[in-house]
C-alpha positions in Angstrom: -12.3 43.2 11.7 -15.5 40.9 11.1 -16.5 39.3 13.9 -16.9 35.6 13.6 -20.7 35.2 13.6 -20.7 37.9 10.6 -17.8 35.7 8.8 -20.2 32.5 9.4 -23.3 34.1 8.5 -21.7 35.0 5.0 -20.4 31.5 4.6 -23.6 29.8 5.3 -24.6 32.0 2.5 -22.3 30.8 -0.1 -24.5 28.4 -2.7 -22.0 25.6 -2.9 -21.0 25.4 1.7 -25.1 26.0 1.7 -25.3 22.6 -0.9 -22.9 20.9 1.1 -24.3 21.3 4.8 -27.6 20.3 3.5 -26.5 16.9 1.9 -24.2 16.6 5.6 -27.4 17.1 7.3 -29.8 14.8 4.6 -27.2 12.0 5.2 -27.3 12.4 9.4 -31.4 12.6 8.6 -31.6 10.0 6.8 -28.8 7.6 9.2 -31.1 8.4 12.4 -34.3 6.9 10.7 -32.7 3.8 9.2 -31.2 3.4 12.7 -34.6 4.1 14.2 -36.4 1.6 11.6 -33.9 -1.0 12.6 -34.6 -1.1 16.1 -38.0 -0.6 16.2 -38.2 -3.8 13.6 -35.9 -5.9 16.5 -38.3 -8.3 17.9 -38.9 -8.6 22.0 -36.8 -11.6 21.8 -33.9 -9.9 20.1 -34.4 -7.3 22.4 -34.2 -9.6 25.1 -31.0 -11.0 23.8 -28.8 -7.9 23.4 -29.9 -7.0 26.9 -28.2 -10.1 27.9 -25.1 -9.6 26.2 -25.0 -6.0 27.6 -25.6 -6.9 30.9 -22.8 -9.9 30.8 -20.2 -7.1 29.3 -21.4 -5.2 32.4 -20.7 -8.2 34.9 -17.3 -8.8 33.7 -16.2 -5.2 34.7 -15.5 -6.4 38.0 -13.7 -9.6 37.3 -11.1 -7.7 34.9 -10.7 -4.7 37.7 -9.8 -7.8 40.1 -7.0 -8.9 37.9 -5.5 -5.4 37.2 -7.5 -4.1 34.4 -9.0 -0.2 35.5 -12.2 0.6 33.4 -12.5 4.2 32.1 -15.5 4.3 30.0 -18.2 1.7 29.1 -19.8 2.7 26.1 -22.6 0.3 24.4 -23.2 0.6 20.7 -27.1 0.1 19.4 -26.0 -1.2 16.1 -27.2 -4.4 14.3 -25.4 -6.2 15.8 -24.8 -4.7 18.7 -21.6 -4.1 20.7 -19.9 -2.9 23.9 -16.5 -0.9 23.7 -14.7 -0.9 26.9 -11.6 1.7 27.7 -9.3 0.3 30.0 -7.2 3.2 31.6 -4.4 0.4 33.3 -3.1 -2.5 31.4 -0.6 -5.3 32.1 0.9 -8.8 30.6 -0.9 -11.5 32.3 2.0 -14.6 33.1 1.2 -17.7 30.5 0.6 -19.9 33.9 -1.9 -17.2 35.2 -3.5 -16.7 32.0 -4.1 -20.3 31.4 -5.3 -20.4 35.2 -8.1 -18.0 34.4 -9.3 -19.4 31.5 -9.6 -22.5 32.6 -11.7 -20.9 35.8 -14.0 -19.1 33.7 -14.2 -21.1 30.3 -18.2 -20.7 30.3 -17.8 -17.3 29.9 -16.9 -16.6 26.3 -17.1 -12.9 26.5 -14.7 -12.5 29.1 -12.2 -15.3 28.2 -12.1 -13.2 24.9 -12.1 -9.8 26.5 -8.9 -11.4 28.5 -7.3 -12.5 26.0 -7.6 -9.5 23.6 -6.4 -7.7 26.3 -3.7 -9.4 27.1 -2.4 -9.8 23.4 -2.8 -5.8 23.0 -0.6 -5.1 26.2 2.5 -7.7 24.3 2.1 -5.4 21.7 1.4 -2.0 22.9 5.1 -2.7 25.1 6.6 -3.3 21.7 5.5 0.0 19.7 6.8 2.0 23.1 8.1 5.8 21.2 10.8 8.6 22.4 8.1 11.5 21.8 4.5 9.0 23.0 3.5 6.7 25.7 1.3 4.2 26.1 -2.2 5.1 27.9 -4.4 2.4 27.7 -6.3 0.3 25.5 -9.8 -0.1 23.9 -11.7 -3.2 23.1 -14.7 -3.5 21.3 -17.3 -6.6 21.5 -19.0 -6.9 19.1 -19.2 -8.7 15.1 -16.3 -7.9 14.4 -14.6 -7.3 17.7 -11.7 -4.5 17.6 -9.0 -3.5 19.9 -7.2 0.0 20.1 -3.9 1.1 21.5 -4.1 4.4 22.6 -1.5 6.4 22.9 0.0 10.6 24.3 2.7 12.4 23.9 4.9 12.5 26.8 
């Protein structure tokens, strides 16, 4: 029996898994310098206005734990545009009164009014799509041009 590094040693030989790796690995190449060349052409004041948006996804961590939501990751995407994806591990349906209520309390802030929102909408629907074999586990939203939200979802 061949071990494995023997079996991928004869693989990476083969002309046509050779051609293919290399054109995988051009196309990475080539993704990191146009990602590189875009923010290195972002202006200070650019710059200055992702940090901001960054740094307001950041702040409203706190206000969504205070109302039930649990944070599991925080990942921020250096894209043009930019975005933040937040993974919420707990989830629940916000009452209409309540919902309204916190709106209305925090109307300058667009991001989290959004965030709420999005959130709140996902957790209507992840309850509806409930499974025999698969449970809800918690929900993902993106900020960002365009925004995106994820159910996510394990087997039992």
């Amino acid at each position: 029996m061949k071990k494995i590094t023997d079996k991928l040693k004869e693989l990476s030989n083969n002309p046509m898994i050779k051609d293919s790796l290399d054109q995988i690995k051009k196309t990475m190449d080539d993704g990191v310098k146009a990602a590189k060349t875009q923010w290195e052409g972002i202006n200070e004041d650019t710059q200055e206005k992702y940090t901001n948006a960054i740094n307001q996804a950041f702040d409203m961590i706190p206000m969504l734990k205070a109302i039930g939501y649990e944070t599991e990751q925080f990942l921020v995407h250096i894209t043009l545009p930019p975005s933040v994806e937040i993974h919420f591990s707990s989830f629940q349906i916000i009452e209409k009164e309540h919902l309204a209520t916190l709106k209305e309390e925090f109307k300058d802030n667009i991001m989290f009014v959004r965030t709420l929102d999005a959130l709140n909408r996902a957790a209507l629907i992840q309850k509806k799509f409930e499974t025999g074999n698969m449970v809800a586990k918690g929900i993902h939203v993106q900020v960002g041009i365009p925004p995106r939200v994820t159910l996510v979802y394990e087997p039992k």
